[in-house]
C-alpha angles and dihedrals in degrees: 000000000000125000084255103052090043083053090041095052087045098055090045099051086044095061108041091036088233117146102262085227088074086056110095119166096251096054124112133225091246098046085063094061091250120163124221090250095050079044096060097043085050088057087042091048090039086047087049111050091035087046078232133134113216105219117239123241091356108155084211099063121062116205096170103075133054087233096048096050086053097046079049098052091039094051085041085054097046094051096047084049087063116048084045094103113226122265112250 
C-alpha cells in the first residue's frame, strides 16, 4: 500500500466511522454505504492534510470511487511537488 491510499483508507474510515478493513481500492463510496455529506467532509479531510484542493465536477477526476480519490490525491501531490521550487 502507498502512503496515499493508507491516508486515504484512514481518513475514510475516520469519517464515516466504517472498519478500515471494509475499505478495498475498487469500492465505491457508495458501496460503503457513504452518504453525499460524509462524502464531502472525506474530500475536505483528504484537501487538508495533502494542502490540495480536489477540483468540482472535473471529468478527470473520479470521487466516487476509493481508487479514484487516491489516483486523484496522488496526481494533486505530484503537481504541487513540481512547481515547489527546490530548495537551494
Amino acid at each position: 500500500m502507498s502512503e496515499v491510499q493508507d491516508t486515504v483508507f484512514g481518513i475514510i474510515a475516520k469519517e464515516a466511522g466504517i472498519d478500515i478493513a471494509t475499505i478495498k481500492p475498487n469500492s465505491t463510496l457508495k458501496d460503503l454505504n457513504i452518504q453525499s455529506l460524509d462524502a464531502v467532509q472525506i474530500i475536505f479531510e483528504i484537501e487538508d492534510h495533502y494542502k490540495i484542493t480536489m477540483p468540482d465536477r472535473d471529468p478527470n477526476f473520479d470521487t466516487e470511487s476509493v481508487k479514484g480519490l487516491i489516483d486523484a490525491v496522488e496526481k494533486l501531490v505530484a503537481e504541487k511537488a513540481a512547481q515547489t521550487p527546490a530548495a537551494s
